[in-house]
VODRENNU-754223 format. One record per residue (C-alpha): residue in one letter; x, y, z. Coordinates in steps of 0.5 Angstrom, whole numbers, always signed. Layout:
<nodes>
<node A,<X,Y,Z>>,
...
</nodes>
This chain:
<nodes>
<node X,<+168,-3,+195>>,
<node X,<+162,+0,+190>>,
<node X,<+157,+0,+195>>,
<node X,<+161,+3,+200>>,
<node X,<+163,+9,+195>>,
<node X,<+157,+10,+194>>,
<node X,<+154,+10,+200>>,
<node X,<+160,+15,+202>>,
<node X,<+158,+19,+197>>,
<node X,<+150,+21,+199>>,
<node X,<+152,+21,+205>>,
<node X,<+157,+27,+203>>,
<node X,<+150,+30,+198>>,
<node X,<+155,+29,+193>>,
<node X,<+154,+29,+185>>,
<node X,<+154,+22,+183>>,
<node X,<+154,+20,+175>>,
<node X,<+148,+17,+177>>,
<node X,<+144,+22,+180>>,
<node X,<+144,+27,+184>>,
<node X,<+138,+29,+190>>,
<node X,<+132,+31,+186>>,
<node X,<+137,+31,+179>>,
<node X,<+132,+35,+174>>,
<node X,<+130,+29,+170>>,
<node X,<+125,+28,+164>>,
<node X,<+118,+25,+167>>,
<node X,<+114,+21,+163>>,
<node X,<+117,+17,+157>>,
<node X,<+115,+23,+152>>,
<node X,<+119,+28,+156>>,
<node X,<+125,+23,+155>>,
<node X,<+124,+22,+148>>,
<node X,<+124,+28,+146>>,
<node X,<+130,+31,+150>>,
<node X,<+126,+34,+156>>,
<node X,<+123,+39,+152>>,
<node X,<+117,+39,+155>>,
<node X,<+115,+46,+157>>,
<node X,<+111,+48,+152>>,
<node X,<+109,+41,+148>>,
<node X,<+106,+38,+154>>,
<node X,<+99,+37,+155>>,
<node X,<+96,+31,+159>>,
<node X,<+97,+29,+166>>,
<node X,<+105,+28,+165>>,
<node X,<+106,+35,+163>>,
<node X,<+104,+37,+171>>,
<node X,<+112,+36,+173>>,
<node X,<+115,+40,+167>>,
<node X,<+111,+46,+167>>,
<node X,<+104,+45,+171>>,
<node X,<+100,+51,+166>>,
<node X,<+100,+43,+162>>,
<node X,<+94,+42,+167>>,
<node X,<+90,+47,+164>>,
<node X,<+89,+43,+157>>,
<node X,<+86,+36,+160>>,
<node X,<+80,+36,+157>>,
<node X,<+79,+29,+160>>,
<node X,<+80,+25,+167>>,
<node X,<+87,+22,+166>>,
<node X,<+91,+17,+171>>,
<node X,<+99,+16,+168>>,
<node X,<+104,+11,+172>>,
<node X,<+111,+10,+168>>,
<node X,<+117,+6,+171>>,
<node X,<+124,+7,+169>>,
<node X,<+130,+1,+168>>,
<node X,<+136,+5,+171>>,
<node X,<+143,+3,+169>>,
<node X,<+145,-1,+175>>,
<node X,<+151,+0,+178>>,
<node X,<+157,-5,+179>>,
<node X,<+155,-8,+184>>,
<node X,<+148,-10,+182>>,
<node X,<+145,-4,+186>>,
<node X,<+138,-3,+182>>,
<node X,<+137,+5,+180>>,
<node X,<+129,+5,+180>>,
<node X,<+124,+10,+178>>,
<node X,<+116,+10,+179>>,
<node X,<+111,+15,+177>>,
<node X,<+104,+16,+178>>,
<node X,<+99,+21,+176>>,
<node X,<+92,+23,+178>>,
<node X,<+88,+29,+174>>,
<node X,<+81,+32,+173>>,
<node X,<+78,+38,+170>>,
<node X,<+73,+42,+173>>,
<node X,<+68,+48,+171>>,
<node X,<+74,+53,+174>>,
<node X,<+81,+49,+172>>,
<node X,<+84,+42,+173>>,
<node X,<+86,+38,+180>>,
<node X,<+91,+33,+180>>,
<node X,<+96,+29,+185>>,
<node X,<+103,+26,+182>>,
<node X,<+107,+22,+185>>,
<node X,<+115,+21,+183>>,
<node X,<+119,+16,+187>>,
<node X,<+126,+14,+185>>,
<node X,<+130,+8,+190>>,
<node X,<+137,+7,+190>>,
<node X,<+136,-1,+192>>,
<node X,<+135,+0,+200>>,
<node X,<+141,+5,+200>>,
<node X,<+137,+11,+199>>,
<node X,<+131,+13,+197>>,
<node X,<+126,+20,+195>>,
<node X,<+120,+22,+193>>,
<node X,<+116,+28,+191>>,
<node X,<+109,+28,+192>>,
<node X,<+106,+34,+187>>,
<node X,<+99,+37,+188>>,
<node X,<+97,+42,+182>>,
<node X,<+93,+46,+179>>,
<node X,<+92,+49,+172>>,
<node X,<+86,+53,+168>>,
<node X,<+85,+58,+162>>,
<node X,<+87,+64,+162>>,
<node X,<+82,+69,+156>>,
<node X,<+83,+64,+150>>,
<node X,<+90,+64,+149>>,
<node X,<+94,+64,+155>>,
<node X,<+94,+57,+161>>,
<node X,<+97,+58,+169>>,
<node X,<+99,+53,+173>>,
<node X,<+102,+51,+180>>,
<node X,<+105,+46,+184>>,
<node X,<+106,+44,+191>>,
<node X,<+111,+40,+193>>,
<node X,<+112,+36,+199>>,
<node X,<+120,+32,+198>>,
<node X,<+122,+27,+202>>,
<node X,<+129,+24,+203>>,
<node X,<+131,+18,+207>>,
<node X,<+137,+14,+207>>,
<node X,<+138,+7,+209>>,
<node X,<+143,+1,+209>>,
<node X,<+146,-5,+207>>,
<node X,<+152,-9,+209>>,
<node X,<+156,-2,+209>>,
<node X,<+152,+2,+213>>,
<node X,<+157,+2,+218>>,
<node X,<+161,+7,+213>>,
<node X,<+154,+12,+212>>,
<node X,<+153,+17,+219>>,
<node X,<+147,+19,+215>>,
<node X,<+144,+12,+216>>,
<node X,<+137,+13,+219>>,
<node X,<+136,+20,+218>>,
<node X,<+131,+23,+214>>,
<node X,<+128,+30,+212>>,
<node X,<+122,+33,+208>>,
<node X,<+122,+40,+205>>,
<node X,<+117,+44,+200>>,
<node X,<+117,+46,+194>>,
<node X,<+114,+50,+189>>,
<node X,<+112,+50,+181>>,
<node X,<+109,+56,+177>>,
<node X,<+107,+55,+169>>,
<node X,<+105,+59,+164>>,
<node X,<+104,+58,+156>>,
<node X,<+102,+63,+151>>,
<node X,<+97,+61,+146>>,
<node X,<+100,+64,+139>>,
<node X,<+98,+64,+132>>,
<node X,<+103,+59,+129>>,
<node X,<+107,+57,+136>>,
<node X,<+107,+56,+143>>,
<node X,<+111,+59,+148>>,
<node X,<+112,+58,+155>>,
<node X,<+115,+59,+162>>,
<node X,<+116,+54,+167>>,
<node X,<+119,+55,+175>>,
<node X,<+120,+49,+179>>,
<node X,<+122,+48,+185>>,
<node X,<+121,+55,+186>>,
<node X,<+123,+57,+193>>,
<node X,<+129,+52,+193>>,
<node X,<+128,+47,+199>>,
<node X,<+132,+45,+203>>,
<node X,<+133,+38,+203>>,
<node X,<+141,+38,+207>>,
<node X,<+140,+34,+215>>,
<node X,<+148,+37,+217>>,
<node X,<+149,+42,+212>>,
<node X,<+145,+46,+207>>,
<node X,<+143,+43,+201>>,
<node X,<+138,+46,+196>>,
<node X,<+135,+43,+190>>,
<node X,<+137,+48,+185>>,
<node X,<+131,+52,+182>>,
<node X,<+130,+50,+175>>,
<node X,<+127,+55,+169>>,
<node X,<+125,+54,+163>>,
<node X,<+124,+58,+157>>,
<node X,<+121,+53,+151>>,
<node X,<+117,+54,+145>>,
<node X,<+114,+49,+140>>,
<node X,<+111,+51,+133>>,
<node X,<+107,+45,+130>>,
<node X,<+107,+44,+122>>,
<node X,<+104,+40,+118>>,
<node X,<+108,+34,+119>>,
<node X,<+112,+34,+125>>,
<node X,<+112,+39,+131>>,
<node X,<+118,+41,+133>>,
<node X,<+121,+44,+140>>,
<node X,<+125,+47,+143>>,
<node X,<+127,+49,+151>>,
<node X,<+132,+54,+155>>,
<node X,<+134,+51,+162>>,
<node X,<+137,+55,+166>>,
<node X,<+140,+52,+173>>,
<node X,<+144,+56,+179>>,
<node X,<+150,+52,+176>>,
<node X,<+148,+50,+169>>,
<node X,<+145,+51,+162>>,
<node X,<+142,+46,+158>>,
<node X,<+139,+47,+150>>,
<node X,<+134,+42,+150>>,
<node X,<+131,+39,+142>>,
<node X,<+125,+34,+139>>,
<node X,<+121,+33,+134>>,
<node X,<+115,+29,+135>>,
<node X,<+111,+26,+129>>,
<node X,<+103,+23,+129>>,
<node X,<+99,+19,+123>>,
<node X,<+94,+22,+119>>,
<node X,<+89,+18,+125>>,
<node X,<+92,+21,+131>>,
<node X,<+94,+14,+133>>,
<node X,<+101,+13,+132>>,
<node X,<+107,+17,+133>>,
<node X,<+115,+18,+133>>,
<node X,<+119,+22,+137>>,
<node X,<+126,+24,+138>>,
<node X,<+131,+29,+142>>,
<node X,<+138,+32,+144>>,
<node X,<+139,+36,+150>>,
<node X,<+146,+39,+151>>,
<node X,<+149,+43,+157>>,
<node X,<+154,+45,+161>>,
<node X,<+159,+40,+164>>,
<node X,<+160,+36,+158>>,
<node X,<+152,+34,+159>>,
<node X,<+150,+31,+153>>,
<node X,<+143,+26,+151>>,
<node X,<+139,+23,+146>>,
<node X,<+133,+21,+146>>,
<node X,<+129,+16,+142>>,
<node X,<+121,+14,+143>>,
<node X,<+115,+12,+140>>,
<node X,<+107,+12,+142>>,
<node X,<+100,+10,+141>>,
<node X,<+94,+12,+142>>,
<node X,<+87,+10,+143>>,
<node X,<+80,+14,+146>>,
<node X,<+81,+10,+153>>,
<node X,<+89,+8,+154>>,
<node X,<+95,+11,+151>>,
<node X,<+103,+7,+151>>,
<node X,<+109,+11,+150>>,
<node X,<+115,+8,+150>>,
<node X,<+122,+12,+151>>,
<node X,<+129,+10,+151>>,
<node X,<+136,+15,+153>>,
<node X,<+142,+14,+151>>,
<node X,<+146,+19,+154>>,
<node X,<+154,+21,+152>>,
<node X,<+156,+23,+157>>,
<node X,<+157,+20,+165>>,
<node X,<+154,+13,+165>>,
<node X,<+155,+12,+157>>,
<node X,<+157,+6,+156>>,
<node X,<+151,+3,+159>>,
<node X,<+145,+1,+154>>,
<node X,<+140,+7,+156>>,
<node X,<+135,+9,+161>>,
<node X,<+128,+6,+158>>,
<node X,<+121,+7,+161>>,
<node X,<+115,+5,+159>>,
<node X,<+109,+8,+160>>,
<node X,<+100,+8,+161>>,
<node X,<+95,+14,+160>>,
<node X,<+89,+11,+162>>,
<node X,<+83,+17,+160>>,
<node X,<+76,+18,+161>>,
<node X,<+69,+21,+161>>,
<node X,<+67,+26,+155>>,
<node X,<+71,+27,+149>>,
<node X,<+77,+26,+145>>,
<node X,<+84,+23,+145>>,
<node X,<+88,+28,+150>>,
<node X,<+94,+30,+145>>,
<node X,<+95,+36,+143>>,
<node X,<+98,+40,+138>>,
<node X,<+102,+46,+141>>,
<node X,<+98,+51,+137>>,
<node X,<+92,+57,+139>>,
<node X,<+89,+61,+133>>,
<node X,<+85,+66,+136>>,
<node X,<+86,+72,+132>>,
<node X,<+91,+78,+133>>,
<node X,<+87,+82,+139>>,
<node X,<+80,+78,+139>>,
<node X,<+78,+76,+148>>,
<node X,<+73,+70,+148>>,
<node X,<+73,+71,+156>>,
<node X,<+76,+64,+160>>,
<node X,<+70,+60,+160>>,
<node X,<+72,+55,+156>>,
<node X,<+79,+54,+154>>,
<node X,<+81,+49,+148>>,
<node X,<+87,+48,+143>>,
<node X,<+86,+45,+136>>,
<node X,<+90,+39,+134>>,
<node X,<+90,+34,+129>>,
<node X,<+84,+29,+129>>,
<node X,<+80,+25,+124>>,
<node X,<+74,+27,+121>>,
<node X,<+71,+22,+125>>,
<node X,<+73,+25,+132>>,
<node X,<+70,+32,+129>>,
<node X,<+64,+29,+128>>,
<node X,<+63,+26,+134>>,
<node X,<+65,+32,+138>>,
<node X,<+60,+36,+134>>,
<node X,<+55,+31,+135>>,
<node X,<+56,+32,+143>>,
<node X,<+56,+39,+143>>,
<node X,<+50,+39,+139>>,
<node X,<+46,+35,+145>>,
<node X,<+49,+40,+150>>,
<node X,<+47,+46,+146>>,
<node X,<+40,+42,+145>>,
<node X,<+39,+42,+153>>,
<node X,<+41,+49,+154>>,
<node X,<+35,+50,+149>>,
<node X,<+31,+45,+153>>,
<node X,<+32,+50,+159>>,
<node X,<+37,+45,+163>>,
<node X,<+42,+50,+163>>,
<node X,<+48,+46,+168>>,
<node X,<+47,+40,+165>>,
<node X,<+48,+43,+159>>,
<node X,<+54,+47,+161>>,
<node X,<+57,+41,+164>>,
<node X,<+56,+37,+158>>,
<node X,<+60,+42,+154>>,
<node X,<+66,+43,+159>>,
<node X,<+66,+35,+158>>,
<node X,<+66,+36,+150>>,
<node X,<+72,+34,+147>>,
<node X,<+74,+42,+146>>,
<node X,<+80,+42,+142>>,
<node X,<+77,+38,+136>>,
<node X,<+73,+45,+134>>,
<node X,<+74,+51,+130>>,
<node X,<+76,+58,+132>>,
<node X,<+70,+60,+130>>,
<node X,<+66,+55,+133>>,
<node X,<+70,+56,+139>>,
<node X,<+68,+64,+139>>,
<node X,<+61,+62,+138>>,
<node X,<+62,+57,+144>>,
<node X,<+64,+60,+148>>,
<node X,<+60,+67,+148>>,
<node X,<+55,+61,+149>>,
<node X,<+57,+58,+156>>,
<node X,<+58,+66,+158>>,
<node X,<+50,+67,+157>>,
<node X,<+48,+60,+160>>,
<node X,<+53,+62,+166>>,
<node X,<+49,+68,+168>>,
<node X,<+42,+65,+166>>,
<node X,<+44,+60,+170>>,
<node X,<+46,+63,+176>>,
<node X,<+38,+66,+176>>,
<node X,<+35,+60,+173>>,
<node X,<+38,+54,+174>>,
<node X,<+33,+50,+170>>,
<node X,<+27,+52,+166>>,
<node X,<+24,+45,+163>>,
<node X,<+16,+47,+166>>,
<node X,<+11,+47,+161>>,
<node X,<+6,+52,+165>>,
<node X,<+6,+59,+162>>,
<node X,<+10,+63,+166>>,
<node X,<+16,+58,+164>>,
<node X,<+15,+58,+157>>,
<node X,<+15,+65,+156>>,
<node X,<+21,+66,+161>>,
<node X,<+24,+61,+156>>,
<node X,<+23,+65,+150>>,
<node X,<+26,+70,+153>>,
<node X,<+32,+67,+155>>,
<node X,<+32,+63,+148>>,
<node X,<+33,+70,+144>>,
<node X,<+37,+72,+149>>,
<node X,<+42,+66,+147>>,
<node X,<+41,+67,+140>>,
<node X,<+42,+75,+141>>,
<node X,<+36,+76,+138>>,
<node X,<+35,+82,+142>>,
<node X,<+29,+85,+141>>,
<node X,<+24,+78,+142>>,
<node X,<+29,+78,+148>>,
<node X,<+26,+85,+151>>,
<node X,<+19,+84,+150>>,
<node X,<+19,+77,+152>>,
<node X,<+23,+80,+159>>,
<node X,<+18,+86,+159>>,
<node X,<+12,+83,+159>>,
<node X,<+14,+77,+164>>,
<node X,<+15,+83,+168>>,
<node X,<+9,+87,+166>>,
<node X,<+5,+80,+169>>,
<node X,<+9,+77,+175>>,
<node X,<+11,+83,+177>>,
<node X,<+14,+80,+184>>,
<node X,<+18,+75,+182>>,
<node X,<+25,+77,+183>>,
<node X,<+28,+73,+178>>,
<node X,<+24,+74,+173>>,
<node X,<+26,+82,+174>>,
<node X,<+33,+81,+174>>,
<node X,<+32,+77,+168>>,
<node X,<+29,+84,+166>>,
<node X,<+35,+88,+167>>,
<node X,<+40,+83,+164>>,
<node X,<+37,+83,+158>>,
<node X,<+34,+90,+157>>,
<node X,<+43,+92,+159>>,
<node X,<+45,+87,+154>>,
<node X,<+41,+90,+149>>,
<node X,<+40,+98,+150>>,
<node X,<+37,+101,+144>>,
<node X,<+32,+95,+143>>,
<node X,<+29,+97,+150>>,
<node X,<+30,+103,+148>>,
<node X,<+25,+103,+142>>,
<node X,<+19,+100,+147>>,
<node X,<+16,+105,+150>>,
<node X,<+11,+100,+154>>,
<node X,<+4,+104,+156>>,
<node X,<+1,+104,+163>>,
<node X,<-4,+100,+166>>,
<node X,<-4,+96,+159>>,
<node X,<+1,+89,+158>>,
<node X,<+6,+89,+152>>,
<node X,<+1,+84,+149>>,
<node X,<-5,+89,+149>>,
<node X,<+0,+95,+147>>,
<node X,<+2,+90,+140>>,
<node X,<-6,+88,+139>>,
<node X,<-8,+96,+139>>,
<node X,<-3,+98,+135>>,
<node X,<-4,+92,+130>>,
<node X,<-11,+94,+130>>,
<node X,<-10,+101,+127>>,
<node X,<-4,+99,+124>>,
<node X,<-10,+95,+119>>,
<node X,<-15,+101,+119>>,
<node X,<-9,+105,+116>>,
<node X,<-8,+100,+110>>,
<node X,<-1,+99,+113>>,
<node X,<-2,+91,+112>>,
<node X,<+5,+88,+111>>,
<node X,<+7,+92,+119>>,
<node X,<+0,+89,+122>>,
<node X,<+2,+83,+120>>,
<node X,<+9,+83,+123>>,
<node X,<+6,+86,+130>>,
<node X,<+2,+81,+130>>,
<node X,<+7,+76,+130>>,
<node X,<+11,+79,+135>>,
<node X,<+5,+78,+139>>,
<node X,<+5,+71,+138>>,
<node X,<+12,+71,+140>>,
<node X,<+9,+72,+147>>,
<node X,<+4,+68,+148>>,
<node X,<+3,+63,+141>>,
<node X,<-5,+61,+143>>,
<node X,<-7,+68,+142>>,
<node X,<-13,+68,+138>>,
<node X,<-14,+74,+137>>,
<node X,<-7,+76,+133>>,
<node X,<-8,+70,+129>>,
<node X,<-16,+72,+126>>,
<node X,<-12,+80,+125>>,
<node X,<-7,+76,+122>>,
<node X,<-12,+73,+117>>,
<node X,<-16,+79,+116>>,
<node X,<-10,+83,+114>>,
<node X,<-9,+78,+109>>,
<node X,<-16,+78,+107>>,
<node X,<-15,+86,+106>>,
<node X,<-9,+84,+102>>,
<node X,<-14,+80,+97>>,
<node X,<-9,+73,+99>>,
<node X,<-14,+67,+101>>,
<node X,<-10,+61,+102>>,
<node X,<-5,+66,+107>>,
<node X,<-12,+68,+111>>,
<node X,<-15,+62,+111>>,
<node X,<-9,+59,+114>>,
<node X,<-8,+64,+119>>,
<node X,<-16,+63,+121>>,
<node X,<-15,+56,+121>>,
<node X,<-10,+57,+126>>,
<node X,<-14,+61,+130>>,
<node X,<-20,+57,+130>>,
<node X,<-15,+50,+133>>,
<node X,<-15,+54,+140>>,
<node X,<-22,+56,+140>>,
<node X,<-27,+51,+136>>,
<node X,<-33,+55,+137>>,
<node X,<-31,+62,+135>>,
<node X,<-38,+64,+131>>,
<node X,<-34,+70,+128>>,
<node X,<-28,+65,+126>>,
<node X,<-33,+60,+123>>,
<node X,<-36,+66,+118>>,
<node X,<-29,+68,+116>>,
<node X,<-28,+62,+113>>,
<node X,<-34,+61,+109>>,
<node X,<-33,+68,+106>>,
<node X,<-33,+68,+99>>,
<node X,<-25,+69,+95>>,
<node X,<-23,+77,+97>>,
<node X,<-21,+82,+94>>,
<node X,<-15,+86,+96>>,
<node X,<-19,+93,+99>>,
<node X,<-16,+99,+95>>,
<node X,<-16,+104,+101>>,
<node X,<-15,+110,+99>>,
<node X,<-11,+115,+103>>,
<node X,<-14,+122,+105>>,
<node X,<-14,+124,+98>>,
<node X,<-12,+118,+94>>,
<node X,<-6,+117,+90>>,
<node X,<-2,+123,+86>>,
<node X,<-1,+122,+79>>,
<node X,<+7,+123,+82>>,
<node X,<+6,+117,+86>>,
<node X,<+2,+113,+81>>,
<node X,<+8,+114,+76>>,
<node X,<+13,+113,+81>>,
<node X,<+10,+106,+83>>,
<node X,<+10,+103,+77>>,
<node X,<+17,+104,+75>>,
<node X,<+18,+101,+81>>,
<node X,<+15,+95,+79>>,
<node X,<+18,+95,+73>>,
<node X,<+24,+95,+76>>,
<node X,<+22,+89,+81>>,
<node X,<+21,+86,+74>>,
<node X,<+27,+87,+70>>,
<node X,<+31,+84,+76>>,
<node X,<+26,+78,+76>>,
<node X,<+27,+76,+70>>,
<node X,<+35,+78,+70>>,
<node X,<+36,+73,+75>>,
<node X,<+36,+76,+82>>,
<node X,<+36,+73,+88>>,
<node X,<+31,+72,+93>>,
<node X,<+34,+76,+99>>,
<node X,<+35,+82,+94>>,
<node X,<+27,+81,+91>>,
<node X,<+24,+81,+98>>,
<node X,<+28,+87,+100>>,
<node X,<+26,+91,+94>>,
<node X,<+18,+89,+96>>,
<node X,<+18,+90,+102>>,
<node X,<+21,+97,+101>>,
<node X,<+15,+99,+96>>,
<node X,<+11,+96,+102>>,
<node X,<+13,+102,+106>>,
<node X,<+13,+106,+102>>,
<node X,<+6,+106,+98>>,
<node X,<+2,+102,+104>>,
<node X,<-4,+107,+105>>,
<node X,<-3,+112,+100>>,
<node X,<-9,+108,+95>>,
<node X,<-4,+105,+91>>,
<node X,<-7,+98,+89>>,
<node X,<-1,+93,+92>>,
<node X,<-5,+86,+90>>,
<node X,<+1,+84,+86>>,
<node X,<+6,+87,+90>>,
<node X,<+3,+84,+97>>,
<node X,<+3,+76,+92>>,
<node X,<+10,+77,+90>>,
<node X,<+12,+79,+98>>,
<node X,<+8,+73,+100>>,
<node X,<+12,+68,+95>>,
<node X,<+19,+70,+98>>,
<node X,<+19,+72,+104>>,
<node X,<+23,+68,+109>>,
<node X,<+18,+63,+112>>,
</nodes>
């Protein structure tokens, strides 16, 4: 009788033409489809039970079941496979729980339940791990008079390791399950047999193609497929070959469709050996995703160039996706980068992390990821700074132009944070963030004793406007400003420098300014009723020579030739502000010099 035989043959643990205990199997209708090729393509939730490094690249929370239609034997015994799948990414990796249960009518029955972790490793390389609590249990049926292990059951634990290797143009991998070989015999030994896997998939164009070594105690398996998506990223088809030892030969055949939310694979295996006269093995499954970001497939492919560390902090791949997913990526990364700015720095760390990552650029990813590197570490001072008293504001300012690498606003806004909210620790660890992040700025601040950096910059924008050297005075000034926006004083320097100069509208506008924060300055009201100036020719100790006079206006008439050539702005400026450096208190007469600066210089 068939169910007899087979009953006798797992109470043997035989290797039967249907299954074996804990058989290496494809899981999931991907997998099947392309030939279990599966180590290095996988990247979403099902890729957990072929190499758990695929945990790393969920970008979102996704649940997957499958069911797989297995030949039934002769005697109707239905074969039966269910598969469900659990994951969700997090600020230091991704958590996930599988469970894959296969039933031989009420004869046999096993399971493994999967607990796994995966994360990114520097931007080219994703590890993972799964533990593996297994189970067998053995039933009976009219015949379990015949089976001694009837009754009987056994649980074991196993162990997966993954890990894949992001490439300019491939992806490489190498999976170990079933690490440690459980035992799963109840009279006798009986291991499942360690798998390891060595598979590559290079992504072109139009199809990306796959390719995997399985190697088993007593088997070798060649595993092939090629997997095709749409121009939209929504549709795909799929197909596989495997081949091995023992006359072991497959193929696999499938399809796909995806959306933001839910996505439906389809598979079928048609197998030429063992079970070949049958209709195949079908499965049918669902991903369910959700919270921020994109469709999770993946093209297998990294691009960080050759030697280039970006840390692990944020962990994405590129793939295929219209131009309207783009769009909406940098529109979500864009509302993150504004909370980071606003000084809410979890949220805006969070948020990105729940981005959909994989849509970006290297270069966007470069920049991305120095960014969450710095709001990381500000966090771990400021959680937050969204206050608009003054001491937040300046605490802002300097972590804004810490952020944007601005280094040397960074160090005089930390230094004077410092210099007036001297005990409070966070604002001097602050400091010393900034000041060894940026050295040789910090270097250049020589800040004097018992005077704030603010009071330093007044005084040497005073002297800098008695010694004729305006453009510098201005440009004090102006750092001052960056300290403290609503110092009146900076803003009347600012006006009386450009008074010297002989440009009116420039002064006025600066006065105008300083007059909003104070309506009553006497001094400011008489400023502004003056008459149009006329810029002051300042002599130096002993004037001008002839040599710098004759220097001076070949150097203009350079200027002017480039002018007229068609030179561009930055090219004109520079040029300006080089004869402004050079001739600013000699008593050469700057006037049309200070105009031209003013007209290009960056606003």
């Amino acid at each position: 009788m068939p169910s007899a035989a087979l009953a006798l043959l797992l109470a043997c643990a035989l290797t039967g033409p249907a299954r074996a205990s804990f058989e290496d199997t494809p899981v999931g209708p991907r997998a099947m489809s392309l030939g279990s090729a599966y180590a290095a393509q996988g990247d979403d939730i099902s890729g957990m039970f072929s190499n758990p490094a695929a945990l790393a690249g969920l970008g979102r929370n996704q649940a997957f079941m499958t069911y797989e239609k297995d030949p039934s034997l002769t005697d109707g015994t239905s074969l039966g496979r269910q598969i469900l799948a659990v994951g969700s990414p997090f600020r230091f990796g991704t958590l996930a729980l599988g469970v894959d249960s296969f039933s031989a009518g009420s004869i046999y029955s096993e399971r493994a339940i999967l607990i796994g972790y995966g994360r990114g490793v520097g931007r080219n390389s994703w590890l993972g791990f799964n533990l593996r609590n297994l189970s067998i249990k053995y039933g009976s049926d009219n015949f379990s008079g015949l089976n001694t292990l009837q009754g009987k059951s056994k649980t074991a634990m196993g162990m997966d390791l993954g890990y894949r290797y992001y490439a300019k143009k491939a992806t490489y991998a190498l999976a170990i399950l079933n690490a440690n070989e459980p035992d799963m015999g109840i009279k006798s030994s009986n291991k499942v047999e360690r798998k390891i896997s060595l598979g590559v998939a290079i992504p072109t164009a139009v199809v990306d193609f796959m390719a995997e070594l399985a190697k088993f105690s007593q088997d070798t398996r060649m595993n092939f497929g090629l997997e095709h998506w749409n121009k939209a990223h929504k549709w795909a088809v799929r197909g596989g070959v495997n081949f091995g030892s023992r006359d072991f030969r497959n193929l696999g055949l499938g399809f796909g469709y995806a959306t933001r939310v839910v996505i439906f694979d389809y598979a079928l295996l048609l197998p030429f050996s063992g079970l070949s006269t049958t209709l195949g093995t079908h499965q049918i499954g669902l991903t369910f995703q959700w919270g921020k970001g994109g469709r999770s497939r993946q093209r297998a492919q990294g691009e960080a160039p050759e030697g280039e560390e970006t840390g692990d902090v944020v962990q994405a791949k590129p793939r295929r996706a219209s131009d309207e997913e783009r769009e909406r990526a940098r529109q979500e990364l864009g509302d993150a980068r504004a909370q980071i700015l606003k000084g809410r720095f979890k949220e805006g760390l969070v948020s990105i992390e729940l981005s959909d990552l994989e849509l970006m650029s290297d270069e966007e990813m470069t920049d991305l990821s120095r960014l969450m590197k710095k709001t990381a570490t500000v966090a771990s001072i400021y959680p937050k700074l969204d206050g608009q008293d003054t001491k937040t504001k300046l605490v802002r300012a300097a972590v804004g132009a810490y952020m944007s690498g601005t280094g040397k606003t960074a160090v005089h806004a930390a230094i004077y944070a410092d210099q007036k909210y001297p005990s409070d620790p966070a604002v001097k660890r602050l400091k010393e963030l900034i000041v060894k992040e940026f050295p040789s700025e910090a270097f250049d601040v020589r800040p004097l004793p018992e005077v704030t950096l603010v009071q330093q910059f007044m005084q040497e924008a005073l002297e800098l406007i008695y010694g004729g050297k305006y453009v510098a005075a201005i440009a004090k000034c102006n750092e001052v400003i960056e300290l403290d926006p609503e110092n009146v004083l900076a803003y009347t320097r600012i006006g009386s420098a450009y008074w010297a100069m002989g440009l009116e509208e420039p002064a006025r506008s600066a006065w105008r300014k300083a007059l909003d924060l104070d309506p009553h300055n006497e001094q400011l009201l008489s400023f502004l009723k003056r008459k149009a100036p006329v810029a002051v020719r300042r002599p130096g100790k002993t004037g001008p020579t002839p040599e710098q006079e004759e220097e001076f206006r070949s150097g203009v008439a350079y200027y002017e030739r480039l002018r007229r050539a068609g030179a561009d702005k930055p090219t004109l400026e520079k040029i300006l502000k080089k004869m402004i450096d050079q001739y600013e208190g000699t008593g050469v007469d700057l006037g049309y010099i200070y105009k031209e600066y003013e007209r290009l210089k960056p606003r």
